[in-house]
HTML snippet that shows the backbone in 3Dmol.js (N, CA, C, O; Angstrom):
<script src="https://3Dmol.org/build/3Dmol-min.js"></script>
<div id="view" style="width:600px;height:400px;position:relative"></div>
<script>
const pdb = `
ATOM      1  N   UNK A   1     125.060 141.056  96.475  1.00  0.00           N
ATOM      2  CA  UNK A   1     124.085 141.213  95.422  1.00  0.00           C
ATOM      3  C   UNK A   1     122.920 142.031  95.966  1.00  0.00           C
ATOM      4  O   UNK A   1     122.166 141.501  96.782  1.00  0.00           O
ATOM      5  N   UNK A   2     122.740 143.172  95.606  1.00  0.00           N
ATOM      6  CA  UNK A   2     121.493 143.552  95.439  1.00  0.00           C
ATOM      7  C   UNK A   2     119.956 142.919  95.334  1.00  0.00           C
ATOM      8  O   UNK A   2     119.439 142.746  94.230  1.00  0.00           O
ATOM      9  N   UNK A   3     119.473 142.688  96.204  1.00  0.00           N
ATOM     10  CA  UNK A   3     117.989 141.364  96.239  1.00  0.00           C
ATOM     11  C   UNK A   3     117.080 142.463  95.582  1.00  0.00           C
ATOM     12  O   UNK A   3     116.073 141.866  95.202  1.00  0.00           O
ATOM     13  N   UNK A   4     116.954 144.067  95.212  1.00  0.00           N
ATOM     14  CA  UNK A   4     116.220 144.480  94.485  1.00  0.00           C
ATOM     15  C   UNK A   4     116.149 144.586  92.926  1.00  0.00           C
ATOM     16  O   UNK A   4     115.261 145.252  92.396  1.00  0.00           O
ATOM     17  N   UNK A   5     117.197 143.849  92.122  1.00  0.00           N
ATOM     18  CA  UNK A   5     117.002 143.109  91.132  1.00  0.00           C
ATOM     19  C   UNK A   5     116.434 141.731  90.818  1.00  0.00           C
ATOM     20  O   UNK A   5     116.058 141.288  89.733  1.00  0.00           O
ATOM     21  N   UNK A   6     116.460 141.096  92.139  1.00  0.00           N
ATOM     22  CA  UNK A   6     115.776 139.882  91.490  1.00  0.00           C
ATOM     23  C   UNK A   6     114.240 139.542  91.500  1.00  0.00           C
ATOM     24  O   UNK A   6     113.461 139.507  92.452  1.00  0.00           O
ATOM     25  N   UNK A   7     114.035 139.303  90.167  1.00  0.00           N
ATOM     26  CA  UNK A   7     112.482 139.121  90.349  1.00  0.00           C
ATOM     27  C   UNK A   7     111.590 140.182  89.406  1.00  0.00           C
ATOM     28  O   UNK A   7     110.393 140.344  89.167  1.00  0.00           O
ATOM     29  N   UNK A   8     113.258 141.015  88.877  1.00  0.00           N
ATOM     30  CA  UNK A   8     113.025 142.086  87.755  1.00  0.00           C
ATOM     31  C   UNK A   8     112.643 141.769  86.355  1.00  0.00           C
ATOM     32  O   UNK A   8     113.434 140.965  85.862  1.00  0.00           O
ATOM     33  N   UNK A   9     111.613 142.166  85.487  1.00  0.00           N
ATOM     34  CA  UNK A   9     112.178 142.468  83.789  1.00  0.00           C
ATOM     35  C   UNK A   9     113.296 142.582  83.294  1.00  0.00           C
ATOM     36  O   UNK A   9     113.793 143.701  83.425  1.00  0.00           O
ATOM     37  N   UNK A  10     113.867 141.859  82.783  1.00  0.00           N
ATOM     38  CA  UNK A  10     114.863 142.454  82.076  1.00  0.00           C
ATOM     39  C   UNK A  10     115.228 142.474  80.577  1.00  0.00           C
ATOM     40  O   UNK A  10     115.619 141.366  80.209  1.00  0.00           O
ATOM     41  N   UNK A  11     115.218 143.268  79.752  1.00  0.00           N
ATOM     42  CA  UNK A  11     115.420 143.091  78.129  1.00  0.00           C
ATOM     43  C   UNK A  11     116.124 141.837  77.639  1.00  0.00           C
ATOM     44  O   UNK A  11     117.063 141.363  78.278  1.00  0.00           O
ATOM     45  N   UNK A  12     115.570 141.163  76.237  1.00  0.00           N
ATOM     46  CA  UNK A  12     116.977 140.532  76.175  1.00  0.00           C
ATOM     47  C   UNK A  12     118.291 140.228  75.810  1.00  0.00           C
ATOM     48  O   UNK A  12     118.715 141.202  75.188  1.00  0.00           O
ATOM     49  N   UNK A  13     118.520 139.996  75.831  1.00  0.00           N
ATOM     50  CA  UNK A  13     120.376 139.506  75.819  1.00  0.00           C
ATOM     51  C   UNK A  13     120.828 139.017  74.547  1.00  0.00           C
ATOM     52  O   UNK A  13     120.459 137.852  74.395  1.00  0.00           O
ATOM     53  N   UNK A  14     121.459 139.443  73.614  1.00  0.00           N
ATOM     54  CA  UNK A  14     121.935 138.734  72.620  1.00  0.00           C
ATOM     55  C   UNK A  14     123.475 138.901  72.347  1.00  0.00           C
ATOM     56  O   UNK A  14     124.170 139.898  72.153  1.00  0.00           O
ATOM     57  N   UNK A  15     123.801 137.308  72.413  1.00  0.00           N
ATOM     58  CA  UNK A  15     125.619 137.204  72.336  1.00  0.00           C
ATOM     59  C   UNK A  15     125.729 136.491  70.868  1.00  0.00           C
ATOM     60  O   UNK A  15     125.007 135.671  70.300  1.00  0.00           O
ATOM     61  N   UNK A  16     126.988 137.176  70.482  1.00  0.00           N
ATOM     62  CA  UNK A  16     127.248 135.854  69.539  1.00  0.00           C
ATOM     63  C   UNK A  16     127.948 135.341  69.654  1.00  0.00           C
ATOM     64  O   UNK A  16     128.922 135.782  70.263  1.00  0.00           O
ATOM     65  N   UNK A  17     127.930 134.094  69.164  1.00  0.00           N
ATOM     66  CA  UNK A  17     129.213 132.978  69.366  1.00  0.00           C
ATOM     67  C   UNK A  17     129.631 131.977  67.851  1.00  0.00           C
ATOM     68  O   UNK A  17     128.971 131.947  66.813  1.00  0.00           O
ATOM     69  N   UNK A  18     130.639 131.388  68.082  1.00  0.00           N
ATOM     70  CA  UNK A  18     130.732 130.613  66.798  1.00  0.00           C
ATOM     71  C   UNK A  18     129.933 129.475  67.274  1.00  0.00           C
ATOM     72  O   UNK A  18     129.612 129.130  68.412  1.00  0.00           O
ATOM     73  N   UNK A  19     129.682 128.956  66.055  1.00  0.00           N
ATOM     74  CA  UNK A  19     129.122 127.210  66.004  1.00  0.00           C
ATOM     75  C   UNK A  19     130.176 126.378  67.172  1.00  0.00           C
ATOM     76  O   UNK A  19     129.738 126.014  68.264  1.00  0.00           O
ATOM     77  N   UNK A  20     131.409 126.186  66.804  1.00  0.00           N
ATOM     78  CA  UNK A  20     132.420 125.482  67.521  1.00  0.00           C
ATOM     79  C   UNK A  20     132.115 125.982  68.980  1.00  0.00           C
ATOM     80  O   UNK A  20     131.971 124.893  69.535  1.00  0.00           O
ATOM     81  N   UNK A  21     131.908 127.005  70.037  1.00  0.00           N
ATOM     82  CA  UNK A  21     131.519 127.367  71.066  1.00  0.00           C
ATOM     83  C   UNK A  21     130.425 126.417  71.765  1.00  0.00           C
ATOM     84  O   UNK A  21     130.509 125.740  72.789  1.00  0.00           O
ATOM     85  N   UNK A  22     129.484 126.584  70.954  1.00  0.00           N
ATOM     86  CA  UNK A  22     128.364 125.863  71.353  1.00  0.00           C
ATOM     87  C   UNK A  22     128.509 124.531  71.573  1.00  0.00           C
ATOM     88  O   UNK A  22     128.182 123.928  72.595  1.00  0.00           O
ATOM     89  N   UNK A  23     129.073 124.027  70.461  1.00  0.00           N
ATOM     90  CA  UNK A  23     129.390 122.161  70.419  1.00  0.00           C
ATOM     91  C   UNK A  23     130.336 121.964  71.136  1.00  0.00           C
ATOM     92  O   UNK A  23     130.649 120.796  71.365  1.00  0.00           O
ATOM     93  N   UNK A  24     130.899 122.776  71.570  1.00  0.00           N
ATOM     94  CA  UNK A  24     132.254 122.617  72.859  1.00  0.00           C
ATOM     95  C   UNK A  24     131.417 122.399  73.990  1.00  0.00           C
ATOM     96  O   UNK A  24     131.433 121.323  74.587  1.00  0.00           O
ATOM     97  N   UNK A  25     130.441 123.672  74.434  1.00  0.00           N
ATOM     98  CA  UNK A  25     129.796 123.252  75.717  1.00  0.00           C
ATOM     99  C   UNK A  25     128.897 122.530  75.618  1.00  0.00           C
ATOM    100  O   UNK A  25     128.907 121.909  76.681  1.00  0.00           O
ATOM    101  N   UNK A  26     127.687 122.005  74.735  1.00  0.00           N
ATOM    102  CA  UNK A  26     127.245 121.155  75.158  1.00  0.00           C
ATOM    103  C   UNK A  26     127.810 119.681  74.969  1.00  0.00           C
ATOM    104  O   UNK A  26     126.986 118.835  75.315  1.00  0.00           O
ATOM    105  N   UNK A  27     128.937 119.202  74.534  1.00  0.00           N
ATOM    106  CA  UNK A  27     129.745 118.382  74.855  1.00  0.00           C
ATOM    107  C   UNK A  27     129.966 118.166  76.227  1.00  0.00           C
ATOM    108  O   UNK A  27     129.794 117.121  76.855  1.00  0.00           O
ATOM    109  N   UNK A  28     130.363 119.256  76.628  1.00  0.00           N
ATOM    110  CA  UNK A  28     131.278 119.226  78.283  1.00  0.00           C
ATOM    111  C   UNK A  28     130.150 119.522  79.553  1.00  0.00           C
ATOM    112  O   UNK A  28     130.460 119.937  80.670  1.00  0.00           O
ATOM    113  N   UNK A  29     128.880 119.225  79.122  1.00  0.00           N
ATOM    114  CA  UNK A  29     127.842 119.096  79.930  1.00  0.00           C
ATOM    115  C   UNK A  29     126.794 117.976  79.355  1.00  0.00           C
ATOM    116  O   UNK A  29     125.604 117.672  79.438  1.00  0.00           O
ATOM    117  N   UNK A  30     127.635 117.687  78.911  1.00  0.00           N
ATOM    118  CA  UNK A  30     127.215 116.051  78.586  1.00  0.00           C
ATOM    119  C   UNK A  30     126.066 115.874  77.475  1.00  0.00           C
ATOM    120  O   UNK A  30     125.600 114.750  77.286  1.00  0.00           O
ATOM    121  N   UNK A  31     125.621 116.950  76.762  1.00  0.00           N
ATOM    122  CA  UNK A  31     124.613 116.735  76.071  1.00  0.00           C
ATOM    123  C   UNK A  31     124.765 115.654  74.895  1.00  0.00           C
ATOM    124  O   UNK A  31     125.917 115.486  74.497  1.00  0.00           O
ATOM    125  N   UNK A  32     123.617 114.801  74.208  1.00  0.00           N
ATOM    126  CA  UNK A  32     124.024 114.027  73.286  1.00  0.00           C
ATOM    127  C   UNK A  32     122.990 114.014  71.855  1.00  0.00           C
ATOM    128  O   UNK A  32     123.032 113.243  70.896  1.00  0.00           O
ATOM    129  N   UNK A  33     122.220 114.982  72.076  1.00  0.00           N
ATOM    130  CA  UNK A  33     120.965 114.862  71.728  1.00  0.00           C
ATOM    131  C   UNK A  33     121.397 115.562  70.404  1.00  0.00           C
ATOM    132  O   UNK A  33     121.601 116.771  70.511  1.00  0.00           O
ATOM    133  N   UNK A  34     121.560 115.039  69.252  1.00  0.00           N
ATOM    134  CA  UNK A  34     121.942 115.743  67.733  1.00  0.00           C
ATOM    135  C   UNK A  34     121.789 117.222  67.391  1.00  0.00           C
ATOM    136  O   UNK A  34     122.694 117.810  66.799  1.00  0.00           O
ATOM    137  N   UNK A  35     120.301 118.028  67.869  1.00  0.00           N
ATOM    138  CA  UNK A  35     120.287 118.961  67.676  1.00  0.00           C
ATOM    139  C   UNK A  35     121.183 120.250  68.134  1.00  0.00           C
ATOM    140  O   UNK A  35     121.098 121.419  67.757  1.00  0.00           O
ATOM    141  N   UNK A  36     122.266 119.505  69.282  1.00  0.00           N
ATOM    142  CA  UNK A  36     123.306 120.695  69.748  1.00  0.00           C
ATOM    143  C   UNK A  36     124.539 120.768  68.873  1.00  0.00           C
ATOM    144  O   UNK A  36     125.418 121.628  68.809  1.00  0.00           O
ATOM    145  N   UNK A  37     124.324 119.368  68.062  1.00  0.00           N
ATOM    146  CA  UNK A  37     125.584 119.220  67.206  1.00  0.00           C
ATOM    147  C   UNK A  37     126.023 119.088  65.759  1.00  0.00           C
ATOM    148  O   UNK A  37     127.129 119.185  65.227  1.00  0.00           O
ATOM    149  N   UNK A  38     124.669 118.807  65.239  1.00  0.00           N
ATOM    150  CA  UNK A  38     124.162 118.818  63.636  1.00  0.00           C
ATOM    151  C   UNK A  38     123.317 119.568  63.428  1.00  0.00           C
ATOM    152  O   UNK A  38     122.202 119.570  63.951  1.00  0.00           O
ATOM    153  N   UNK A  39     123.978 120.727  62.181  1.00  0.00           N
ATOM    154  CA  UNK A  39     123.051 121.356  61.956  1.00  0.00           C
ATOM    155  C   UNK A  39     121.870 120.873  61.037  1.00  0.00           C
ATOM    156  O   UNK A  39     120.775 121.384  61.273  1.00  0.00           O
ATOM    157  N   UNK A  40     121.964 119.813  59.864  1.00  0.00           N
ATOM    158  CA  UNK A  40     120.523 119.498  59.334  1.00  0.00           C
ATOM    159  C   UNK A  40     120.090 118.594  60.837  1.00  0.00           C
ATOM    160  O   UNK A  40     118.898 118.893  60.899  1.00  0.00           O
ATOM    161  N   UNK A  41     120.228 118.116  61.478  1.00  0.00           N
ATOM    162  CA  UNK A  41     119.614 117.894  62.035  1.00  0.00           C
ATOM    163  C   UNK A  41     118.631 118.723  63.281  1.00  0.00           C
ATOM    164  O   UNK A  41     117.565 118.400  63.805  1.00  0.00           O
ATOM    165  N   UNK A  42     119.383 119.730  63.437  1.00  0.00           N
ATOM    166  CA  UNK A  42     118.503 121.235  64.165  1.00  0.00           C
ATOM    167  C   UNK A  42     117.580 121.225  63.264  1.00  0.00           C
ATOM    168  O   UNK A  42     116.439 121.063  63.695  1.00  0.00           O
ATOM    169  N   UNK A  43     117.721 121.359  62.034  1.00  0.00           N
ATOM    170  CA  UNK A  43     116.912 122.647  61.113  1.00  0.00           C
ATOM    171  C   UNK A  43     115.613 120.831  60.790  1.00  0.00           C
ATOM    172  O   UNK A  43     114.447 120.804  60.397  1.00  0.00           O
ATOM    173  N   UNK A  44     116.162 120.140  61.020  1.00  0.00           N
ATOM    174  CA  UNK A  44     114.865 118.901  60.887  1.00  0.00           C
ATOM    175  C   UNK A  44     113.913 118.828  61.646  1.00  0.00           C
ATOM    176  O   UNK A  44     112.873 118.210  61.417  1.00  0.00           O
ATOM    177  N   UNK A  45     114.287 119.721  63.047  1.00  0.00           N
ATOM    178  CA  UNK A  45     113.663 119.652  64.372  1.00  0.00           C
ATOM    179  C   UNK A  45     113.008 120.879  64.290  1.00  0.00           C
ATOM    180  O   UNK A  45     112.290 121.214  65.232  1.00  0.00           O
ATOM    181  N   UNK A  46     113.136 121.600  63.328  1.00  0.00           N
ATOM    182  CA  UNK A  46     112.426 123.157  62.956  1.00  0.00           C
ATOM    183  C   UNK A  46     112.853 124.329  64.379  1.00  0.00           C
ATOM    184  O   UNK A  46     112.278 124.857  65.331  1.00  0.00           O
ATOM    185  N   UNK A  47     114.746 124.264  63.525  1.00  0.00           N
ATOM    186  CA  UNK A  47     115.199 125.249  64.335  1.00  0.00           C
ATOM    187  C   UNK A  47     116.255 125.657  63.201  1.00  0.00           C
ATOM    188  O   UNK A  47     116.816 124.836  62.474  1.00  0.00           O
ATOM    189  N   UNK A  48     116.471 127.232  63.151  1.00  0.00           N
ATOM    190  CA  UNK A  48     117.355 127.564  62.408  1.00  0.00           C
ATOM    191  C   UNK A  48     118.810 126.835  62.390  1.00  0.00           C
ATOM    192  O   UNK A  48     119.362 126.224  61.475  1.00  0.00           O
ATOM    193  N   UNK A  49     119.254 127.117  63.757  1.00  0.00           N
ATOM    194  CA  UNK A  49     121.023 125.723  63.356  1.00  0.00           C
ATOM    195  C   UNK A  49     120.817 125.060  64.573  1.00  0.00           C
ATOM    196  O   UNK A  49     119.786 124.638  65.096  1.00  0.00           O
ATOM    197  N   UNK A  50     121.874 125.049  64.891  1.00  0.00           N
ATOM    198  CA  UNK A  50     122.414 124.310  66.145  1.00  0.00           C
ATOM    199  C   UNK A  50     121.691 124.996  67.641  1.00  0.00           C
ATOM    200  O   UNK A  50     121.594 126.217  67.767  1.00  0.00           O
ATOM    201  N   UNK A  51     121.360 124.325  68.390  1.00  0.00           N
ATOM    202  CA  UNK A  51     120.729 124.986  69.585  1.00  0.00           C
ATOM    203  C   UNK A  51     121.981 124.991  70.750  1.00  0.00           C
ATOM    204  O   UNK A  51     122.688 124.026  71.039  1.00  0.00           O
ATOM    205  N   UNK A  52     122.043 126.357  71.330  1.00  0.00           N
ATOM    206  CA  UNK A  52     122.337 126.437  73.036  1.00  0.00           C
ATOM    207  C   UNK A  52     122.043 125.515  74.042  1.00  0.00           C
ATOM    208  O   UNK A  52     120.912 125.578  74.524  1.00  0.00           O
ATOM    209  N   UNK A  53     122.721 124.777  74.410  1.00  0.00           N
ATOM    210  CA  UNK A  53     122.274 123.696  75.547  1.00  0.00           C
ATOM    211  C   UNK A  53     121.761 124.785  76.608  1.00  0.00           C
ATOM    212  O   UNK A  53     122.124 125.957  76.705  1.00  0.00           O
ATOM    213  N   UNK A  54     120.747 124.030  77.436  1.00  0.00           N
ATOM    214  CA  UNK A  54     120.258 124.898  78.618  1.00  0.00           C
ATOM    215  C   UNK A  54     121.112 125.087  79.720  1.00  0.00           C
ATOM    216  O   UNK A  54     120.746 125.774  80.674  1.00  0.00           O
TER     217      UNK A  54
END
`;
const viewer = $3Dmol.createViewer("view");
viewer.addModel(pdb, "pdb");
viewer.setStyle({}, {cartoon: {color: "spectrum"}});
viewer.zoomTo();
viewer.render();
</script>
């Protein structure tokens, strides 16, 4: 790896994925917290849908 990228700017990144993607992984990293898996419940938490686990 190149150590003169890290520590860089970098633009950001936009992927898409399906809904089912998301609720797959944060399943399999154990998340339990509704907003990775219901969407009225995202959008209750004042988020458009379902959130990306970190």
């Amino acid at each position: 790896m190149d150590s003169a990228l890290i520590n860089q700017p970098y633009p950001p990144l936009t992927v898409d994925v399906e809904l089912w993607q998301l609720k797959f992984f944060a399943k399999a990293v154990g998340e339990t917290d509704p907003v990775y898996f219901d969407e009225a419940a995202a959008r209750q938490a004042g988020h458009r849908s379902i959130l990306a686990p970190p």
